[in-house]
N, CA, C and O atoms as a DFTB+ gen file, in Angstrom:
196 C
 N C O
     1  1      95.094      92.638      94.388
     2  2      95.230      93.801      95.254
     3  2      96.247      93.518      96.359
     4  3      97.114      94.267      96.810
     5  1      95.981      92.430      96.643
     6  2      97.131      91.831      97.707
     7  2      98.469      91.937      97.621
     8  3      99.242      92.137      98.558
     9  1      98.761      91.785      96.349
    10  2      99.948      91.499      95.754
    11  2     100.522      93.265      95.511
    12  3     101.731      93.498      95.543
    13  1      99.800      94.065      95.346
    14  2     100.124      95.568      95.005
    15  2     100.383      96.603      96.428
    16  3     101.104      97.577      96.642
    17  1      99.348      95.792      97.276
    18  2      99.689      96.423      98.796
    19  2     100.968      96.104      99.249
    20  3     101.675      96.969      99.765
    21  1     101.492      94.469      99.051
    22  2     102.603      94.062      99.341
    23  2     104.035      94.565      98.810
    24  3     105.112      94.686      99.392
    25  1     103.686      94.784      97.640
    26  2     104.675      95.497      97.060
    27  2     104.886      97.017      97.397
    28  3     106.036      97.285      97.746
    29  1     104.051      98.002      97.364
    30  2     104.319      98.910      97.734
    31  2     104.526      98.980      99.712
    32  3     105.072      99.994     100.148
    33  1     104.230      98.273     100.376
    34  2     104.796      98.133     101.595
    35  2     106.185      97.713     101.864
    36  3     107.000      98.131     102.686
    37  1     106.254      96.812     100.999
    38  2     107.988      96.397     101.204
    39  2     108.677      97.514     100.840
    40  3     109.472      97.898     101.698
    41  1     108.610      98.323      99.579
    42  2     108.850      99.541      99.034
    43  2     109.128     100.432      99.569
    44  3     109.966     101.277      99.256
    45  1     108.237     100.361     100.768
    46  2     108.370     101.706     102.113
    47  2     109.162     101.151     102.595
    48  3     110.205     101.792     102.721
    49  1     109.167     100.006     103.022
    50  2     110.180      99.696     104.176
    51  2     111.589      99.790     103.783
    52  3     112.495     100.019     104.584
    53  1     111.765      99.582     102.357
    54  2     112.783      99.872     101.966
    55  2     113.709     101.578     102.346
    56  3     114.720     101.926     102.956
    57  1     112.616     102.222     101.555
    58  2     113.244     103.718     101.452
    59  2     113.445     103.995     102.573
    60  3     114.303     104.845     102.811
    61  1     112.414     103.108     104.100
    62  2     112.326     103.914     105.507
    63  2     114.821     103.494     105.445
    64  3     115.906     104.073     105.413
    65  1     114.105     101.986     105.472
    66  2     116.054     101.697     105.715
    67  2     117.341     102.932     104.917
    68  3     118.352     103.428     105.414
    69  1     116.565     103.137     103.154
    70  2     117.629     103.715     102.639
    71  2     117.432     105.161     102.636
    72  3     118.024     105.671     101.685
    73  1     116.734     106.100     103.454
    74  2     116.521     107.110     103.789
    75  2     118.136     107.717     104.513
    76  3     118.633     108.776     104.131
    77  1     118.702     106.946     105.448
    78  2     119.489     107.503     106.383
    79  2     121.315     107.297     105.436
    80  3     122.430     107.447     105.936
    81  1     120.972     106.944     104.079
    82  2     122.224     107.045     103.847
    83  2     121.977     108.099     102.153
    84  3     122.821     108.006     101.262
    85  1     121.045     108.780     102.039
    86  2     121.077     109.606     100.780
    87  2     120.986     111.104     101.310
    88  3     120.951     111.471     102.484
    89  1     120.951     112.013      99.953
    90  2     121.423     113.195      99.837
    91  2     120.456     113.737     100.832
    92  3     120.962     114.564     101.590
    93  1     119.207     113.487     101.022
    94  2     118.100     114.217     100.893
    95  2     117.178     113.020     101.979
    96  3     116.256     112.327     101.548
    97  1     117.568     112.995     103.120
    98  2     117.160     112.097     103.720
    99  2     115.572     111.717     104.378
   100  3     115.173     110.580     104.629
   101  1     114.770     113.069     104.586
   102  2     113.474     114.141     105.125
   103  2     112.922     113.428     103.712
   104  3     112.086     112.546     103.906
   105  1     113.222     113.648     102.544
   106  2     112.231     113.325     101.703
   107  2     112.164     111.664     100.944
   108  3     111.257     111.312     100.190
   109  1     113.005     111.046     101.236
   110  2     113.197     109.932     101.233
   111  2     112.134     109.062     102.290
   112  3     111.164     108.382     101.955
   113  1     112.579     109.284     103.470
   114  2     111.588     108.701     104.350
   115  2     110.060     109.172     104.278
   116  3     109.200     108.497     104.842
   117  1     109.717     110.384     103.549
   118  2     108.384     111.269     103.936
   119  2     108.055     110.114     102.762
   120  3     107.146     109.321     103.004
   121  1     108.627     110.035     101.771
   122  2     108.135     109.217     100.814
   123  2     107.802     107.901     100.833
   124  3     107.053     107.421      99.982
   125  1     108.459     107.033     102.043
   126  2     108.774     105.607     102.628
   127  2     106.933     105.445     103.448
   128  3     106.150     104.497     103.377
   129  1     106.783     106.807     104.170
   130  2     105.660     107.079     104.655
   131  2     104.704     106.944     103.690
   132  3     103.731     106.190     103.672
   133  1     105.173     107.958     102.677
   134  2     103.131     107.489     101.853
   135  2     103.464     106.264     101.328
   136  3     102.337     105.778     101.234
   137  1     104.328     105.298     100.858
   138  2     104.004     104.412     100.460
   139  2     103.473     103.486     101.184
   140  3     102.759     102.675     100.594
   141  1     103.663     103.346     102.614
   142  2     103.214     102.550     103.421
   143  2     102.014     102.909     103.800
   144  3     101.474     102.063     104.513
   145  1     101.407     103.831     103.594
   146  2      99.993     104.556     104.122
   147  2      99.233     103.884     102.859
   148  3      98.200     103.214     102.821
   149  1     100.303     104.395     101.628
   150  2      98.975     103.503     100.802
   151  2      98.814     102.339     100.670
   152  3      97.726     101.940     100.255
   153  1      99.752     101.520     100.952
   154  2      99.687      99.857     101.549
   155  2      98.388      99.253     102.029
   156  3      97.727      98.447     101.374
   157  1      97.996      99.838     103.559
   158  2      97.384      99.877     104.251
   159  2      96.197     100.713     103.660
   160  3      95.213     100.403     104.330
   161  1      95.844     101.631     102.709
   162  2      94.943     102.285     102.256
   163  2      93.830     101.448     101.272
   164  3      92.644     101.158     101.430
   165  1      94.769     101.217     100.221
   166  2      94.004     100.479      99.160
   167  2      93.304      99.254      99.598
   168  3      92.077      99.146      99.591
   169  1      94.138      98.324      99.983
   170  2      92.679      97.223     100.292
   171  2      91.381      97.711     101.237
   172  3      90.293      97.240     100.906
   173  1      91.407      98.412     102.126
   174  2      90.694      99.032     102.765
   175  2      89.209     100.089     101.557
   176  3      87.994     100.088     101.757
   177  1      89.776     100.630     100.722
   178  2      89.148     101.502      99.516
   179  2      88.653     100.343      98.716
   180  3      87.437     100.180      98.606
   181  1      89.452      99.568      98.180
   182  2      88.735      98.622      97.177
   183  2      88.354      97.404      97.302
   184  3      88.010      96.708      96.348
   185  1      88.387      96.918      98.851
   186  2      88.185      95.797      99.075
   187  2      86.557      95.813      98.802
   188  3      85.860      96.823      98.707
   189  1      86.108      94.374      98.696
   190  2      84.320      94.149      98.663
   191  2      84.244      94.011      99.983
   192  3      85.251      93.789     100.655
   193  1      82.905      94.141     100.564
   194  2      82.418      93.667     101.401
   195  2      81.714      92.451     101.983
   196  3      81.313      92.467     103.147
């Protein structure tokens, strides 16, 4: 799980950087956003206790 949060966080951070040089910049970053939300989401949902 660790490894899937990490990846999709770097992922965001990516698109947040390559947001400001594409066509469509609003949906690039909105997208940079959920990936990083779900970063932070999933271990939280599937972690054990």
């Amino acid at each position: 799980m660790f490894i899937v949060s990490l990846i999709l966080f770097v992922g965001g951070m990516l698109l947040f950087g390559l947001s400001f040089s594409t066509a469509v910049p609003a949906l690039v970053f909105a997208l940079g956003i959920l990936l990083v939300a779900a970063s932070l989401a999933l271990p939280f949902h599937f972690g054990t206790r």
